[in-house]
C-alpha positions in Angstrom: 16.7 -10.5 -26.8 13.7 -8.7 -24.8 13.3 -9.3 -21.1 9.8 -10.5 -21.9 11.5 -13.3 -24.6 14.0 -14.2 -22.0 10.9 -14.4 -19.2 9.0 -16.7 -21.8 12.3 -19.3 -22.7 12.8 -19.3 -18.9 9.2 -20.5 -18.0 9.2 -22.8 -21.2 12.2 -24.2 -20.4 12.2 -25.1 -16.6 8.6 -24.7 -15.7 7.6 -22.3 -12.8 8.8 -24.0 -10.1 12.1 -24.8 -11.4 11.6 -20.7 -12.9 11.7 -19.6 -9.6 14.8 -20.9 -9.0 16.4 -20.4 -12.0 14.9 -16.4 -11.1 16.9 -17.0 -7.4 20.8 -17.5 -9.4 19.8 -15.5 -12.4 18.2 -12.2 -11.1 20.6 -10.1 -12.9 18.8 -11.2 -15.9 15.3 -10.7 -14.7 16.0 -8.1 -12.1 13.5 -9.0 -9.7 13.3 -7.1 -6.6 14.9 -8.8 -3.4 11.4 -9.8 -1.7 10.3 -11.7 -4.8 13.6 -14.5 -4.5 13.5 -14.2 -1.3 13.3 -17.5 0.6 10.4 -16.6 2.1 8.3 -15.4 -1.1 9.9 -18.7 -2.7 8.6 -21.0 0.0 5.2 -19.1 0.1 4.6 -19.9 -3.9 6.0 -23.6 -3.6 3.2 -24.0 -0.7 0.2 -22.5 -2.7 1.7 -24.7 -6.1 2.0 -27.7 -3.7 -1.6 -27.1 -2.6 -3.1 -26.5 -5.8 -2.0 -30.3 -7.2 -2.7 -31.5 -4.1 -6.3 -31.2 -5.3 -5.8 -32.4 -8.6 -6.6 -28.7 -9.6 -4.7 -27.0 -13.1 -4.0 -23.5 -12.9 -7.2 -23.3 -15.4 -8.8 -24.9 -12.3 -7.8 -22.2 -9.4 -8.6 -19.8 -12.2 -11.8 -20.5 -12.2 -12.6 -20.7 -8.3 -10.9 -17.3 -8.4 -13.0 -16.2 -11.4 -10.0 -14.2 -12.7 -7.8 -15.5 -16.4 -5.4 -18.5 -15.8 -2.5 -16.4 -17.6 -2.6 -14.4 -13.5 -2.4 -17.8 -11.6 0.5 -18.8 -14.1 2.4 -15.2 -13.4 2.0 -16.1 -9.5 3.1 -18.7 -9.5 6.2 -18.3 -11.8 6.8 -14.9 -9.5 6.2 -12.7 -12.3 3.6 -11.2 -10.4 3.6 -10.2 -6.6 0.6 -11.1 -4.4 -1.2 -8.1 -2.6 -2.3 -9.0 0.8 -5.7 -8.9 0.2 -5.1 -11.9 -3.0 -3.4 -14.1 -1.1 -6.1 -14.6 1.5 -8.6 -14.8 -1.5 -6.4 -17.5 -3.2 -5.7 -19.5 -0.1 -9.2 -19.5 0.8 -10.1 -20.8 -3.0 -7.2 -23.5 -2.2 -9.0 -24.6 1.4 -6.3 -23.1 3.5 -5.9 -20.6 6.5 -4.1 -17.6 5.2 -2.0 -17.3 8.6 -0.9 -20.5 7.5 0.8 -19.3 4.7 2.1 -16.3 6.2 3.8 -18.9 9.0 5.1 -20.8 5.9 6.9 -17.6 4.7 8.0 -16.2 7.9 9.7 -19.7 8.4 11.6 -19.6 5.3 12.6 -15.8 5.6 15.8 -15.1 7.8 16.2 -12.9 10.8 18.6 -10.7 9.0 16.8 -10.4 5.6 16.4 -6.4 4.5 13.2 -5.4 2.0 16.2 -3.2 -0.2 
């Protein structure tokens, strides 16, 4: 089976939210890198998910505030697709929020120790 099949009975299956943490015990399967389970990267996605419902929005919705095709929101938010630092202040300013926010959000969640290898 293809990494992309697996990546699309994953999503299916559990949804993004729950895909992220299915991606956290299974990353042999998906081989993510480390910063993309990290608690801080899964913390800063659950915050701009969590923010998106909170205004009733779908990802069809945000994708259209960020005048880009909801397929990207979707592979945000599942963490198929990393956020530049430049997108996620463009995204949480579409979403009503203060980027430095989010950044808090993540630096919370990440541990002292935590390595980018």
């Amino acid at each position: 089976m293809s990494m992309r099949s697996l990546r699309n009975r994953a999503c299916t299956q559990f949804g993004c939210r729950s895909q992220i943490r299915y991606r956290l015990s299974s990353s042999r399967v998906f081989h993510l890198s480390q910063t993309l389970r990290s608690p801080g990267y899964v913390a800063l996605l659950e915050a701009l998910i969590q923010a998106r419902k909170a205004h009733g929005w779908t990802q069809r919705d945000l994708a259209a505030r960020l005048q880009c095709v909801r397929s990207w929101v979707s592979k945000v938010e599942c963490g198929e697709r990393r956020l530049d630092p430049i997108e996620l202040v463009v995204v949480a300013r579409a979403l009503g929020l203060d980027p430095a926010a989010l950044i808090d959000v993540a630096a919370r969640a990440t541990p002292i120790g935590h390595t980018v290898t």
